[in-house]
Structure formats: structure tokens, C-alpha cells
VMD Tcl script that builds the backbone (N, CA, C; Angstrom):
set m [mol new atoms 366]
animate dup $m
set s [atomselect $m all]
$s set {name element resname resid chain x y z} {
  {N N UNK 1 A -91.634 -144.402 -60.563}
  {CA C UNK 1 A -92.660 -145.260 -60.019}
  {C C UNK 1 A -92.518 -145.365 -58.507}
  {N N UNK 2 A -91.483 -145.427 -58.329}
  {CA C UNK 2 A -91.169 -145.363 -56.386}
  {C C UNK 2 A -91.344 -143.982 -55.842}
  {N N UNK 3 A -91.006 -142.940 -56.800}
  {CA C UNK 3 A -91.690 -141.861 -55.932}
  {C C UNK 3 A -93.113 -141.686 -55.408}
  {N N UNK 4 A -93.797 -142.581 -56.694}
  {CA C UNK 4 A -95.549 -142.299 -56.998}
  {C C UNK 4 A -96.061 -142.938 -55.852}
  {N N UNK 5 A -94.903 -144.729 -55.406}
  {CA C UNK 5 A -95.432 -145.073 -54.536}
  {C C UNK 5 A -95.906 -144.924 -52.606}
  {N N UNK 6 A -94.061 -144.237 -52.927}
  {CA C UNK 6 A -94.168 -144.160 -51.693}
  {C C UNK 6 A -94.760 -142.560 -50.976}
  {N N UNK 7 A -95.191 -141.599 -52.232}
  {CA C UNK 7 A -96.215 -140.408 -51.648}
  {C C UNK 7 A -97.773 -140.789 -51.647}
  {N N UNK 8 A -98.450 -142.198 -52.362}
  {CA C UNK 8 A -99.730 -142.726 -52.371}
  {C C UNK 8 A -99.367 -142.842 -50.617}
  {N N UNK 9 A -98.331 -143.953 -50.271}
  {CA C UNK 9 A -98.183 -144.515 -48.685}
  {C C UNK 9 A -98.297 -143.593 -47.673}
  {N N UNK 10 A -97.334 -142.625 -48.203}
  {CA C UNK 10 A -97.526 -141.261 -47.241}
  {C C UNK 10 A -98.798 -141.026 -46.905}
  {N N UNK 11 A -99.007 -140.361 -47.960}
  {CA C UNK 11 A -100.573 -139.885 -48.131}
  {C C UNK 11 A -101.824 -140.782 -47.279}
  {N N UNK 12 A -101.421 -142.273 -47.616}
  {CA C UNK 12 A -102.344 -142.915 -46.838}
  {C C UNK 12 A -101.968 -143.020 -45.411}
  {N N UNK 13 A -101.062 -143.036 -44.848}
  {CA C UNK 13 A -100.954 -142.837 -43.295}
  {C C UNK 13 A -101.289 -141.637 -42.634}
  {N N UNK 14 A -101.107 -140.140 -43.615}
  {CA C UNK 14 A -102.101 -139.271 -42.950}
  {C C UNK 14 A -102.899 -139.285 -43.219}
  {N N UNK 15 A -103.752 -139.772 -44.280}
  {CA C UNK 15 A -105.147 -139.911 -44.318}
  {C C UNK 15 A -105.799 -140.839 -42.754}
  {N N UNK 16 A -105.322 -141.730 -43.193}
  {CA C UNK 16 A -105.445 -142.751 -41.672}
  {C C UNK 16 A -105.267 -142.155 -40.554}
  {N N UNK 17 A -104.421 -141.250 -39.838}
  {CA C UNK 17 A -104.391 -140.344 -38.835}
  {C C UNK 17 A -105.822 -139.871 -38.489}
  {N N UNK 18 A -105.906 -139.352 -39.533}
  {CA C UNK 18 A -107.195 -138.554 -39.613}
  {C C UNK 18 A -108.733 -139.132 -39.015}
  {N N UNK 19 A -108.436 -140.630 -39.519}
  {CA C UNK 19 A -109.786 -141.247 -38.668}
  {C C UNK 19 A -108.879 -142.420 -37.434}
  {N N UNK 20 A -107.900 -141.762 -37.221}
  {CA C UNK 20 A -107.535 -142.477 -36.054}
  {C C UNK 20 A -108.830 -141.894 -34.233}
  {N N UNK 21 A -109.037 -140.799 -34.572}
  {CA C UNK 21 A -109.789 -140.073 -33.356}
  {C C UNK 21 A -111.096 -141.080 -32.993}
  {N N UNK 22 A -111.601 -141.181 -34.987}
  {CA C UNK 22 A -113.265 -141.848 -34.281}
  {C C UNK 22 A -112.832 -143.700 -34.382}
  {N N UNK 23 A -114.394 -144.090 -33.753}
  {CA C UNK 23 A -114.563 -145.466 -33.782}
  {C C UNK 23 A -115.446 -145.989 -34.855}
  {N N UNK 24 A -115.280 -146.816 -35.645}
  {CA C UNK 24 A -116.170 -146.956 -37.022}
  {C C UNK 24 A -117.074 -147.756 -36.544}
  {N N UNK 25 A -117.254 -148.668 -35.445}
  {CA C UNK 25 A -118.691 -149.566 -34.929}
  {C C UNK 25 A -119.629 -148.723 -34.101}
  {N N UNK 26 A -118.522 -147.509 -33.632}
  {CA C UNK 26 A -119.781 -146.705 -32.885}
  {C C UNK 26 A -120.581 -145.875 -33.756}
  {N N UNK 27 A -119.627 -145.336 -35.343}
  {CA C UNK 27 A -119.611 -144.592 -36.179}
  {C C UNK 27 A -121.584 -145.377 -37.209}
  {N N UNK 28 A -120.684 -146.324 -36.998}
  {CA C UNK 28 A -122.012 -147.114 -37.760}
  {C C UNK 28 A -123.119 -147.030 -36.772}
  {N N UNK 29 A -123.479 -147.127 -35.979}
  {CA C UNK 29 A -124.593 -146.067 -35.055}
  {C C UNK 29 A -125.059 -145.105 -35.164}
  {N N UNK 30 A -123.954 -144.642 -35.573}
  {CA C UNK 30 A -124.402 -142.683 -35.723}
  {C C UNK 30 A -125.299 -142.718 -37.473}
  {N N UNK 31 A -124.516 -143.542 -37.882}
  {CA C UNK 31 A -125.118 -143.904 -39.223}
  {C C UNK 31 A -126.249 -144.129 -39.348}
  {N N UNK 32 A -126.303 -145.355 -38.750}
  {CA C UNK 32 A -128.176 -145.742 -38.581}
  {C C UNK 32 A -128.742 -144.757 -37.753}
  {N N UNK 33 A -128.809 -144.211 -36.898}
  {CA C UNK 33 A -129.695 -143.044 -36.604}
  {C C UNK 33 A -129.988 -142.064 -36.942}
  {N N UNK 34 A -128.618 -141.550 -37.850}
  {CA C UNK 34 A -128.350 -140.093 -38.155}
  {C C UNK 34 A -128.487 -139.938 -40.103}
  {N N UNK 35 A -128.558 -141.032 -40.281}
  {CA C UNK 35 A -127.872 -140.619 -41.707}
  {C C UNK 35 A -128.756 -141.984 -42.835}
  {N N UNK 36 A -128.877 -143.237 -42.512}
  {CA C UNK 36 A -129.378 -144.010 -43.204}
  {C C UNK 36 A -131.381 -143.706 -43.763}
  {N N UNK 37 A -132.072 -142.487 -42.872}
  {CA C UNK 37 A -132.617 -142.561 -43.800}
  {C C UNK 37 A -132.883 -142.200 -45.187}
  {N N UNK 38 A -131.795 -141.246 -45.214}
  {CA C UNK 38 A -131.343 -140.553 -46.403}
  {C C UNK 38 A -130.262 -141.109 -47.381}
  {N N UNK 39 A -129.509 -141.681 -47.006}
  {CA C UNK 39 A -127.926 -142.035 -47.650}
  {C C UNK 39 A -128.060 -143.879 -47.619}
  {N N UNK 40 A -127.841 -144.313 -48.429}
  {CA C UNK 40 A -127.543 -145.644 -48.669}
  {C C UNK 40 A -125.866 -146.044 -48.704}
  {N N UNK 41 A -125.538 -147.155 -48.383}
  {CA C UNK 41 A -124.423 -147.709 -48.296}
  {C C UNK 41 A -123.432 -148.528 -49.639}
  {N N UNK 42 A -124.532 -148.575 -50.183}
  {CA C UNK 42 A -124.891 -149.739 -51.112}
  {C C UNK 42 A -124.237 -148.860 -52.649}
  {N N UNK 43 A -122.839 -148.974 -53.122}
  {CA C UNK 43 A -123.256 -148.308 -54.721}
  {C C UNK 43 A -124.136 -148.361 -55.408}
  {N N UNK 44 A -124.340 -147.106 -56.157}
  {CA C UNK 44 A -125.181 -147.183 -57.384}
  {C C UNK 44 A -126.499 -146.926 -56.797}
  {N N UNK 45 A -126.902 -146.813 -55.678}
  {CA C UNK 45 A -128.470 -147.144 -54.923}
  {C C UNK 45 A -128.145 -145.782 -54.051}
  {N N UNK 46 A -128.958 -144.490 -55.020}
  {CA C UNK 46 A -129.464 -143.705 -54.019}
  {C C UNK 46 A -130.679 -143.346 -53.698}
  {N N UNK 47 A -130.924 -142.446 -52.357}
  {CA C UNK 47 A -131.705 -142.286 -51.989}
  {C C UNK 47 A -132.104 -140.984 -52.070}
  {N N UNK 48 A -132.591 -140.217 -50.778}
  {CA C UNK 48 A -133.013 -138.652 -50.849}
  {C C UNK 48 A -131.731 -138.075 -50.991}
  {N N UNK 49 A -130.633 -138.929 -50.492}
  {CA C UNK 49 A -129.057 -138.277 -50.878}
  {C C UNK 49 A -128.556 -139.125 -51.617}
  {N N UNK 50 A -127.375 -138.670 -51.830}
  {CA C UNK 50 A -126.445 -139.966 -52.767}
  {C C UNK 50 A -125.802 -141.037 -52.081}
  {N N UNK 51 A -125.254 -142.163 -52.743}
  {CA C UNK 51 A -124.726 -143.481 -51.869}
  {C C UNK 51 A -123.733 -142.656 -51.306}
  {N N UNK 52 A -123.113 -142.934 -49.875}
  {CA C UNK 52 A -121.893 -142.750 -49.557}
  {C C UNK 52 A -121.265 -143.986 -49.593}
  {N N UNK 53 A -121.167 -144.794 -49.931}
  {CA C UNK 53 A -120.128 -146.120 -50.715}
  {C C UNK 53 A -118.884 -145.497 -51.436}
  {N N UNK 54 A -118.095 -145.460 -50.716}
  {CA C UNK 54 A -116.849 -145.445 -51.261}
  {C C UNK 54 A -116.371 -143.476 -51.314}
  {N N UNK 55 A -117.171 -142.706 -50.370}
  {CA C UNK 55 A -117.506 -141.310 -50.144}
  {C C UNK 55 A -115.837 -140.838 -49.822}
  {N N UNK 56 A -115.130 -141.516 -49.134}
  {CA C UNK 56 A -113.831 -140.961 -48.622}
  {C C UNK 56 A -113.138 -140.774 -49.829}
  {N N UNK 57 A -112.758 -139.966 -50.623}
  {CA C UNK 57 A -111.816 -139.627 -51.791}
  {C C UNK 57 A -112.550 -138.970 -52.877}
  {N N UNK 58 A -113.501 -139.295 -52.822}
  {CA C UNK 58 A -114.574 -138.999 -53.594}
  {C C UNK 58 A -114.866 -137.286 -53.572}
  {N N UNK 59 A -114.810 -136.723 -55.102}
  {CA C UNK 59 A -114.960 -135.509 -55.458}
  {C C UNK 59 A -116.318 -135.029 -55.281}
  {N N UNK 60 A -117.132 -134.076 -54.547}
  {CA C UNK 60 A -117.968 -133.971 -54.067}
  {C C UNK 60 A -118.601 -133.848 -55.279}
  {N N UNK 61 A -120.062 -133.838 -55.329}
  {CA C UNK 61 A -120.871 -133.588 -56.409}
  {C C UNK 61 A -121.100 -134.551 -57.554}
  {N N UNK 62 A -120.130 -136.317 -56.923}
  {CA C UNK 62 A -119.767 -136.430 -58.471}
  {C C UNK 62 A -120.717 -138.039 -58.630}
  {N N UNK 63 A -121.611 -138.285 -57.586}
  {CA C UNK 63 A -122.129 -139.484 -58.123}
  {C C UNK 63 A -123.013 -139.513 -59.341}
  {N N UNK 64 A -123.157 -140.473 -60.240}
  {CA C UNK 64 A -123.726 -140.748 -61.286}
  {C C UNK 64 A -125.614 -140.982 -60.529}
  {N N UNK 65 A -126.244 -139.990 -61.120}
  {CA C UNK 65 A -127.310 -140.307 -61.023}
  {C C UNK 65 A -128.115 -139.533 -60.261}
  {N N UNK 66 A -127.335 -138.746 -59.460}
  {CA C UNK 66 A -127.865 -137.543 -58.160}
  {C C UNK 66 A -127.898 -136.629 -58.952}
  {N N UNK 67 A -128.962 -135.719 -58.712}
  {CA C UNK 67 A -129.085 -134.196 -58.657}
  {C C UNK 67 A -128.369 -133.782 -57.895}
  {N N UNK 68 A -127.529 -133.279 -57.900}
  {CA C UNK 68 A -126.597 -132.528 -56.345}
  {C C UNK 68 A -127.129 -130.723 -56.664}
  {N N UNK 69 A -127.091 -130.067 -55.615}
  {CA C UNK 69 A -127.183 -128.717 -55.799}
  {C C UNK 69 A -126.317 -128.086 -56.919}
  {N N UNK 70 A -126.099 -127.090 -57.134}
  {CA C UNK 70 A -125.347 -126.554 -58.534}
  {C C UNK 70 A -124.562 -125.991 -57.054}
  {N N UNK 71 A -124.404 -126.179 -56.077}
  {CA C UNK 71 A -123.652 -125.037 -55.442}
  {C C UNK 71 A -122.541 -126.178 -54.738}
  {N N UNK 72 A -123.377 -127.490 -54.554}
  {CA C UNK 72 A -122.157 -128.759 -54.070}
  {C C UNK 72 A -121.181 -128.866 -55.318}
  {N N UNK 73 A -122.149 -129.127 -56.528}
  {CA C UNK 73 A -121.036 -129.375 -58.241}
  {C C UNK 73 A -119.937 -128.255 -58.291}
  {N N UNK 74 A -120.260 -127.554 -57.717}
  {CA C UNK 74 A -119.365 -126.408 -57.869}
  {C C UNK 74 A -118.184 -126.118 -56.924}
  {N N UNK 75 A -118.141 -126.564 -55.780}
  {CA C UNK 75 A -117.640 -126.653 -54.848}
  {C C UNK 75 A -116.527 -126.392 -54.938}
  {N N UNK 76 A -116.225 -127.881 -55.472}
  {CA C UNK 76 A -114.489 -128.031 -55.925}
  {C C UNK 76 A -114.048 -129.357 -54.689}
  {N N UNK 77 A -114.840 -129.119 -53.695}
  {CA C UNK 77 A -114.193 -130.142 -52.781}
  {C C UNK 77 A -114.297 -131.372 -52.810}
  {N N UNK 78 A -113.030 -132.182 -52.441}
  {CA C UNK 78 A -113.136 -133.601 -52.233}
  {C C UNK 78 A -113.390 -134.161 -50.896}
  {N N UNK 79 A -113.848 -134.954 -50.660}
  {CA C UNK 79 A -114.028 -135.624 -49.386}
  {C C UNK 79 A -113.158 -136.591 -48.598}
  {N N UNK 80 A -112.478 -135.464 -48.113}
  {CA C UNK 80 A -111.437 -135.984 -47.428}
  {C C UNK 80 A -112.161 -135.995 -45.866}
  {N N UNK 81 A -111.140 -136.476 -45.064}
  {CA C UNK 81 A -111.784 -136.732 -43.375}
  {C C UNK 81 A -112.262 -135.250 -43.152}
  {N N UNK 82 A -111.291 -134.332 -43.244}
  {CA C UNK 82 A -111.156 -133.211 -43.076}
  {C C UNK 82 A -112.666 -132.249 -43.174}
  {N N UNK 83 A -112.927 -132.616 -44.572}
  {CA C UNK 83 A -114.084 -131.955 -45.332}
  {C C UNK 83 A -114.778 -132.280 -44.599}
  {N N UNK 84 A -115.345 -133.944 -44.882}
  {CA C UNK 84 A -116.248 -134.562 -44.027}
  {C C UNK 84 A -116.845 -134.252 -42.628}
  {N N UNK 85 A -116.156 -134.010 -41.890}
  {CA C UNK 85 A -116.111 -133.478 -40.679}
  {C C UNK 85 A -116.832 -132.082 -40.337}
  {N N UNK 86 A -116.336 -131.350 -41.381}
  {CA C UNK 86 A -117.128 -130.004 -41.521}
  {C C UNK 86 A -118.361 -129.929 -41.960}
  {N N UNK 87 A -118.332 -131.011 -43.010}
  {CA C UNK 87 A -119.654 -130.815 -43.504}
  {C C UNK 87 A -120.694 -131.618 -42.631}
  {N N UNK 88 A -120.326 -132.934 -41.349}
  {CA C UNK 88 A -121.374 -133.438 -40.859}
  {C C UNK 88 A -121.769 -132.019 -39.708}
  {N N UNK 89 A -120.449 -131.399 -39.494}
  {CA C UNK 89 A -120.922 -130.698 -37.974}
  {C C UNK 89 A -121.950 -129.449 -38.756}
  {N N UNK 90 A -121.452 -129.060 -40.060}
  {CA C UNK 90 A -122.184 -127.952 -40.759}
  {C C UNK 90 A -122.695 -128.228 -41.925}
  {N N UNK 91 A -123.242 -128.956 -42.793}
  {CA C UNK 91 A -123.472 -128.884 -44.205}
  {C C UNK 91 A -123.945 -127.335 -44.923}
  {N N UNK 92 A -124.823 -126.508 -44.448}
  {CA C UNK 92 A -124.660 -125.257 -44.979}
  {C C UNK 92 A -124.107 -124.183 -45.027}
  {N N UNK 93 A -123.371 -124.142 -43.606}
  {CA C UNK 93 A -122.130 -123.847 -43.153}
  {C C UNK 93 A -120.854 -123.769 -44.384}
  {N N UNK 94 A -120.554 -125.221 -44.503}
  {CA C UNK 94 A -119.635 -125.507 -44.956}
  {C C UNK 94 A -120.049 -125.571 -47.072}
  {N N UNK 95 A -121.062 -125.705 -47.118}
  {CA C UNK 95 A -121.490 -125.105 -48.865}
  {C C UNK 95 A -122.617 -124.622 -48.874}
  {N N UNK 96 A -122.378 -123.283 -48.475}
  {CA C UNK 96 A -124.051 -121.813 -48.915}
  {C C UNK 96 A -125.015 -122.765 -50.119}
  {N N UNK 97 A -126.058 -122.724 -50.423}
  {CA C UNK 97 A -126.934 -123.215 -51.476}
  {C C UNK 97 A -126.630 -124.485 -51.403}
  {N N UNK 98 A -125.938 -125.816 -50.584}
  {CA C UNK 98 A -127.052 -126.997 -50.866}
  {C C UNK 98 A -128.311 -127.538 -50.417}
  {N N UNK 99 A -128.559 -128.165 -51.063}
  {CA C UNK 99 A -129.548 -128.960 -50.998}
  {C C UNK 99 A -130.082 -129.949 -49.478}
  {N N UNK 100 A -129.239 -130.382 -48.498}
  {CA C UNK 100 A -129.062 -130.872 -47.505}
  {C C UNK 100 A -129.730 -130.177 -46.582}
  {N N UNK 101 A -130.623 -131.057 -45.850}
  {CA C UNK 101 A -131.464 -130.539 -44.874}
  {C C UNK 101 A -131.032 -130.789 -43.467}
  {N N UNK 102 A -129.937 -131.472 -43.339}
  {CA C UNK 102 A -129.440 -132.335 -42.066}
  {C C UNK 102 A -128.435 -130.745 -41.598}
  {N N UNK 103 A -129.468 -130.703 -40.075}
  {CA C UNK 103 A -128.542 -129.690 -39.676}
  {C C UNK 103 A -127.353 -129.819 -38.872}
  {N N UNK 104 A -127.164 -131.315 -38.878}
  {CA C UNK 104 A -125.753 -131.251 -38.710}
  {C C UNK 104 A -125.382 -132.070 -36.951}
  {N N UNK 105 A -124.010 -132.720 -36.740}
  {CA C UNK 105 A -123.849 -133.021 -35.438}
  {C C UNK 105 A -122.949 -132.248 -34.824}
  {N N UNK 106 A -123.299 -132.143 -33.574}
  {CA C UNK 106 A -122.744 -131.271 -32.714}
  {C C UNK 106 A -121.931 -131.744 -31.760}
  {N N UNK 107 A -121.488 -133.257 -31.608}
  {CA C UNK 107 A -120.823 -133.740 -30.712}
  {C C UNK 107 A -119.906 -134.142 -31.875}
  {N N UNK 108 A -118.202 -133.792 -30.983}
  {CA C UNK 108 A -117.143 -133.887 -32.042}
  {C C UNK 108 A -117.192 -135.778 -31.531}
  {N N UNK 109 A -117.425 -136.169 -30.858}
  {CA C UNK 109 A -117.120 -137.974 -30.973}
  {C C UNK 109 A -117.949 -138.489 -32.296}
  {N N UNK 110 A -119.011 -137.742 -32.021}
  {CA C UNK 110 A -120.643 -138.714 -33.187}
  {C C UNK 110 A -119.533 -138.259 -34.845}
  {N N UNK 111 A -118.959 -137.292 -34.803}
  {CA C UNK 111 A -118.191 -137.031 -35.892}
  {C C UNK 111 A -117.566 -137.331 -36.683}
  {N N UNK 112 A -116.076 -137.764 -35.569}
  {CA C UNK 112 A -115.093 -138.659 -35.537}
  {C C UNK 112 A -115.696 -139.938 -35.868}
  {N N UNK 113 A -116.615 -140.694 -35.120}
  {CA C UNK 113 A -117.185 -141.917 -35.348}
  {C C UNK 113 A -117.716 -142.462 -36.726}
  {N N UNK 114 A -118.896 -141.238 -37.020}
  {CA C UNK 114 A -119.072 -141.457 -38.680}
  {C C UNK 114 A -117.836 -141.292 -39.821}
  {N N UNK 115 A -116.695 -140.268 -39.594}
  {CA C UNK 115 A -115.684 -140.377 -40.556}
  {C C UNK 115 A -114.865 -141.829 -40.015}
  {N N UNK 116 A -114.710 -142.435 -38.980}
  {CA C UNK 116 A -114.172 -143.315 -39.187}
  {C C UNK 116 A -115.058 -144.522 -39.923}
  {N N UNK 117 A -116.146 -144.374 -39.652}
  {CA C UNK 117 A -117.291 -145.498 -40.561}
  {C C UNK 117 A -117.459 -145.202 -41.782}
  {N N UNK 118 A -117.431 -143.956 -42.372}
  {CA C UNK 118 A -117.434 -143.710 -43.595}
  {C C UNK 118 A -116.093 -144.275 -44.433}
  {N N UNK 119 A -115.011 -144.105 -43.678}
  {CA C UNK 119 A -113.976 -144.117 -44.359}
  {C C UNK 119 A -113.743 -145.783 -44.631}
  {N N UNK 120 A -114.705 -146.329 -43.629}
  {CA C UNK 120 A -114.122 -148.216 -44.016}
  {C C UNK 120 A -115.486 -148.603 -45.625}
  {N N UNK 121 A -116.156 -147.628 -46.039}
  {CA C UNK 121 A -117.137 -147.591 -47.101}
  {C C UNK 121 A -116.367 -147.878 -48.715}
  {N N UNK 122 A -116.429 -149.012 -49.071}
  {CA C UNK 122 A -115.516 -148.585 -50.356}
  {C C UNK 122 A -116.721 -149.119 -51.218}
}
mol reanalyze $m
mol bondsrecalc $m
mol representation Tube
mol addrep $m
């Protein structure tokens, strides 16, 4: 049980690294301009995309209730900062055949900012 715990802790301090770069109040900006007319915050409540509520850990493809592309379900990826990141600067880029029309941000801050706002989403 102490091993289990203290590699969850690990795990969560590099996870946390990871959105140490962005700012999550500027992030929530990028949100509302970039991303809320499509994506809701809110579980259970989607929109032209799926909720990102609680998106950081989260196995791609896997909300209840979305159509996701057969090519996101398939993926395999989880949404880690890492992913995330790739997929805001690239979404088709980063999975050939989805569905996602957002071509993506090109400034690594607006990036950083939304994974740090995403990541305070539970």
C-alpha cells in the first residue's frame, strides 16, 4: 500500500510540473475565446465536443454520450498535459481522421495556459 502511495505522489508532482509553465486564469481566457463554444465545463453536458470536466487523466474517446471519431476511440491516448498540448497546438496533426475542426493554437503560452486551466477541471 505505501508503494501504491507514494508512486500516485510521484506521479502527481510530475504531473504538476507539467502545468507548472501555464497560468490557469489566463488559461480560462483562452477557454472562453478559443474553446467554450464547442466544449462545456460542466459534466455530463456536451456540446459540438465533449465536456472537458475532469479531461486531465481522462482516456481519450471515453465520454459517455459523444460520438467521438472511430479514429480518437482508437487512439489509445490518455490526456495527459503532454497529449493535451499536442493536440491544442495540432488536433489532426496529432490524430489523422478526427472529427475536430479547431485548427489549433500556435502560441506555446495560449497552450500552457489552457493545460493549466484544464487541469484545475475535475
Amino acid at each position: 500500500m505505501y508503494k501504491k502511495a507514494l508512486a500516485f505522489g510521484i506521479g502527481m508532482i510530475v504531473a504538476g510540473s507539467a502545468y507548472a509553465a501555464g497560468d490557469a486564469e489566463a488559461g480560462k481566457e483562452v477557454f472562453a475565446k478559443k474553446c467554450a463554444a464547442c466544449h462545456s465545463i460542466e459534466a455530463g453536458k456536451n456540446k459540438m465536443g465533449p465536456t472537458l470536466a475532469g479531461v486531465v487523466g481522462r482516456k481519450a474517446g471515453a465520454v459517455d454520450g459523444y460520438n467521438y471519431s472511430e479514429a480518437l476511440k482508437a487512439s489509445g491516448k490518455e490526456w495527459t498535459a503532454e497529449v493535451l498540448e499536442a493536440w491544442v497546438k495540432d488536433p489532426k496533426g496529432t490524430v489523422p481522421g478526427t472529427k475536430m475542426i479547431f485548427p489549433g493554437l500556435p502560441a506555446d503560452a495560449d497552450r500552457d495556459n489552457l493545460v493549466a486551466y484544464l487541469a484545475t477541471l475535475k
